[in-house]
C-alpha positions in Angstrom: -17.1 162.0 28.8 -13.8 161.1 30.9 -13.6 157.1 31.1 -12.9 156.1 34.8 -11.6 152.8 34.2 -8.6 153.5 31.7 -7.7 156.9 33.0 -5.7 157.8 36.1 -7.1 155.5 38.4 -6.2 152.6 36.4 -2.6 153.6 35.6 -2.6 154.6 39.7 -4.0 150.7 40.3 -1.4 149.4 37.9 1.2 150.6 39.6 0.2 149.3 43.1 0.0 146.1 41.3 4.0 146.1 39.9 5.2 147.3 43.5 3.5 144.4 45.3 4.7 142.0 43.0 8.3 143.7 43.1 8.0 143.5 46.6 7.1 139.5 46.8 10.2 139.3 44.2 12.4 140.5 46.8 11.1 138.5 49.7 10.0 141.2 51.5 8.5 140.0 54.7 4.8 140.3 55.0 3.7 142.5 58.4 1.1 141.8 61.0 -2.3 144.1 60.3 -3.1 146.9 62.0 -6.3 147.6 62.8 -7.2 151.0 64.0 -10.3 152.8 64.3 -10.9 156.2 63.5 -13.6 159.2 62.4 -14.8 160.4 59.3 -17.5 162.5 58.8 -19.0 161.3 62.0 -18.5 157.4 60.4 -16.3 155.5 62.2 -13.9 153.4 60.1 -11.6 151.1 60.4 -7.9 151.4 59.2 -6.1 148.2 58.2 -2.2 148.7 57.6 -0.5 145.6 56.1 3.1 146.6 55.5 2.6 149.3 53.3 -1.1 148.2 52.1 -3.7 150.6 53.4 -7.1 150.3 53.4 -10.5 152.0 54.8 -13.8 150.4 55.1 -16.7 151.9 57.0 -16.8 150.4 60.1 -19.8 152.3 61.7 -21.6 154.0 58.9 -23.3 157.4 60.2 -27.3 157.5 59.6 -28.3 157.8 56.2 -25.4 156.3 54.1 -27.1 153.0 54.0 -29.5 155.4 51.5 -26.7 155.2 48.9 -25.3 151.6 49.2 -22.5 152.1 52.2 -22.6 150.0 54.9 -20.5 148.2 57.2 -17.2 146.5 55.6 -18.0 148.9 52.8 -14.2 149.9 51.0 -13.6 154.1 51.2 -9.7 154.2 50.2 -7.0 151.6 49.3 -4.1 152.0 48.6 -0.5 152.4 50.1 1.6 154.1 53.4 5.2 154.9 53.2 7.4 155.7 55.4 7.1 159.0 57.0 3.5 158.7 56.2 2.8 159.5 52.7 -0.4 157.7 51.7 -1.8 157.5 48.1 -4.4 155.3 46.5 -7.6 155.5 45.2 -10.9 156.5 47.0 -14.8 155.7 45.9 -17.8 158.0 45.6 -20.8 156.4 46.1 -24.5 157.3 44.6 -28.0 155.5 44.9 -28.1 153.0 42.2 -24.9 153.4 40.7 -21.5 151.6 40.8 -18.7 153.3 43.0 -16.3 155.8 40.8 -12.8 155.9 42.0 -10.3 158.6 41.8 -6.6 158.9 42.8 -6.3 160.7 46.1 -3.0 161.3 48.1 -1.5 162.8 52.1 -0.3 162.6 54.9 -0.5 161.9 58.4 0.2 164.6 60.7 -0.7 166.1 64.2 1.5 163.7 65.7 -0.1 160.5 63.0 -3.5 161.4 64.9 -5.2 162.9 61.6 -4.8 162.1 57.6 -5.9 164.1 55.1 -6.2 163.2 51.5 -6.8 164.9 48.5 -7.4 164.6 44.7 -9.8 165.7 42.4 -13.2 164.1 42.8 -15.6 162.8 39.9 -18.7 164.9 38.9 -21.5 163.1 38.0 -24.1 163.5 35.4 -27.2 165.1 37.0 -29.3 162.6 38.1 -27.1 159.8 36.5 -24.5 157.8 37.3 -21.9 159.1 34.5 -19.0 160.3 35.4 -18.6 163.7 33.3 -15.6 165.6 35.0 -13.1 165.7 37.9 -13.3 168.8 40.8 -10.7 169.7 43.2 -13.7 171.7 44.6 -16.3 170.2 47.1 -16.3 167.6 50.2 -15.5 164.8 48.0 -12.0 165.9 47.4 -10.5 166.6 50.8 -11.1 163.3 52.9 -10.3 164.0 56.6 -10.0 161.0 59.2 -9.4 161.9 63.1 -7.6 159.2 65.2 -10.2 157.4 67.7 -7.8 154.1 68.9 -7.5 150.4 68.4 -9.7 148.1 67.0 -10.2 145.9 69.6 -10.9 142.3 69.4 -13.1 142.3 72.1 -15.5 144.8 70.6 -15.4 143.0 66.9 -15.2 145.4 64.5 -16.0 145.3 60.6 -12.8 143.2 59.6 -15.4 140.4 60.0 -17.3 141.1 56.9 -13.8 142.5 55.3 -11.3 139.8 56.1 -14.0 136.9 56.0 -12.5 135.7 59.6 -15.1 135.7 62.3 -13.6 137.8 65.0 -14.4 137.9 68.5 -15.6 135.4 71.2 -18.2 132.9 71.1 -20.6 130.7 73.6 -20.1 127.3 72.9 -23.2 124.7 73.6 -22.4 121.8 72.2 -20.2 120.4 69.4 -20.0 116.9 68.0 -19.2 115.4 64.2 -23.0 115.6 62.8 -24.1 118.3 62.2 -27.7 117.4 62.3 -27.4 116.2 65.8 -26.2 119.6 67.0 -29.3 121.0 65.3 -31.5 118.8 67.1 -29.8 119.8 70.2 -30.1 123.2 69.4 -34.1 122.7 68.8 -34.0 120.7 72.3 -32.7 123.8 74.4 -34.4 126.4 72.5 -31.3 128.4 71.7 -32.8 129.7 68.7 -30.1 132.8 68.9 -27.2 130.2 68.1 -26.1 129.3 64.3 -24.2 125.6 63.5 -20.6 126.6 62.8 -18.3 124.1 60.6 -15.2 124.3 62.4 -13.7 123.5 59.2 -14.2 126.6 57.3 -11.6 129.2 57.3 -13.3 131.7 59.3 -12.8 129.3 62.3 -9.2 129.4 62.9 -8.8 129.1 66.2 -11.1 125.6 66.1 -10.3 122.6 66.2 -11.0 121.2 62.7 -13.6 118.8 61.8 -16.3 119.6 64.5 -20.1 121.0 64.1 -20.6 123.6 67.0 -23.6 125.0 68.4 -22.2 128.9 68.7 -23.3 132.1 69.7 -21.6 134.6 69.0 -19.0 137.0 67.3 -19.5 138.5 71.4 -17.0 140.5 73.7 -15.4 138.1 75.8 -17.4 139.2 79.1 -20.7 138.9 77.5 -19.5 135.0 76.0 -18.1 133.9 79.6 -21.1 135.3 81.2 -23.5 133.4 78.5 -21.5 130.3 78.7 -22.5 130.8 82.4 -26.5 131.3 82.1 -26.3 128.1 79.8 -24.7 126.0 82.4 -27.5 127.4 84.4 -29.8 125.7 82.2 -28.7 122.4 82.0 -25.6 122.8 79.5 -23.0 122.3 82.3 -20.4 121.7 79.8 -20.9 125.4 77.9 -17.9 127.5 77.6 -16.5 130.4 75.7 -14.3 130.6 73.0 -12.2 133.2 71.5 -11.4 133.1 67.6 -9.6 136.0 66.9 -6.0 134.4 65.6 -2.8 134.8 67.6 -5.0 135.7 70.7 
């Protein structure tokens, strides 16, 4: 039996590790994520590109994957982009019940850096089991193909929420104030049942003013939160607005 963890994909994994830390030795400066969106098997996933840190998460899982423990935020490939767009990392295959099994895959993009292919021999597992008993350069699992779909935009929020930890997107604001079981009492007032307590404190919240309990609906599109924030003032909350929390917007 092959042992995942101190085979290829380790030594692949330790090598990431020495280059970013080589990298921080030199002061290299760190580059603004990019977020793109793009298809996979009729998934849609998002692409983050960090400098040369690349990672894949399923963004919109396609029916049926949630069978087999993927769903949204879920980690496909990580690994690194160099320039010209060479790619290599490590990708995961998933099965019901068992722990993901990663193996070292590696590409290109091409067709004008509208597609990526990646390749590398995938793990077999034991029949019914969750073993990992060889690798194939046979089958679906070891040619990944990704098609180009365009940006991930922060006014449709996409998984980097659950990925990232920030909370993304724009929100309805009722009320805010310094106890937080005041705003809950407000929120069982008005009924807005649909709206969670944020601490503006916590990381997620960025773009908030520290130290602040809000009554927030939300991660919303902008139009949807400015039109909400406009039913509530509707209703008596004449001081409702919307707020965006996506950092550097």
């Amino acid at each position: 039996m092959l042992d995942l963890v101190t085979g290829p994909v380790r030594q692949l994994r330790t090598a990431f590790a020495a280059a970013a830390l080589l990298l921080s030795s030199l002061g290299s400066p760190a580059l603004a994520t990019d977020a793109t969106l793009w298809n996979h098997n009729g998934s849609v996933m998002l692409l983050l590109l960090d400098g040369e840190n690349l990672s894949i998460y399923y963004d919109k899982p396609k029916s049926g994957l949630e069978s087999i423990g993927i769903g949204q935020g879920t980690l496909l490939f990580e690994g690194t982009e160099q320039p010209g767009g060479f790619i290599e990392g490590y990708a995961r295959l998933f099965r019901n019940g068992c722990e993901p099994a990663e193996y070292a895959v590696s590409g290109t993009r091409y067709d004008d850096d509208v597609a990526i292919e990646l390749r590398g021999a995938a793990p077999v597992r034991a029949s019914g089991g969750c073993d990992v008993i060889d690798y194939s350069g046979a089958g679906p699992n070891a040619k990944l193909v990704f098609s180009f779909i365009g940006l991930a935009e922060s006014d449709d929020p996409p998984a980097m929420n659950a990925i990232t930890g920030e909370i993304c997107g724009w929100y309805t604001i009722l009320a805010c104030g310094q106890d937080d079981s005041a705003i809950a009492s407000i929120r069982d007032e008005i009924g807005a049942f649909d709206g969670d307590i944020i601490d503006t404190s916590d990381e997620g919240f960025s773009n908030f003013r520290a130290g602040f309990y809000c009554l927030a609906i939300g991660p919303l599109g902008r139009r949807d939160a400015l039109d909400l924030a406009g039913e509530w003032k509707g209703r008596g909350r004449p001081d409702a607005y919307a707020k965006n929390n996506c950092r550097g917007q």
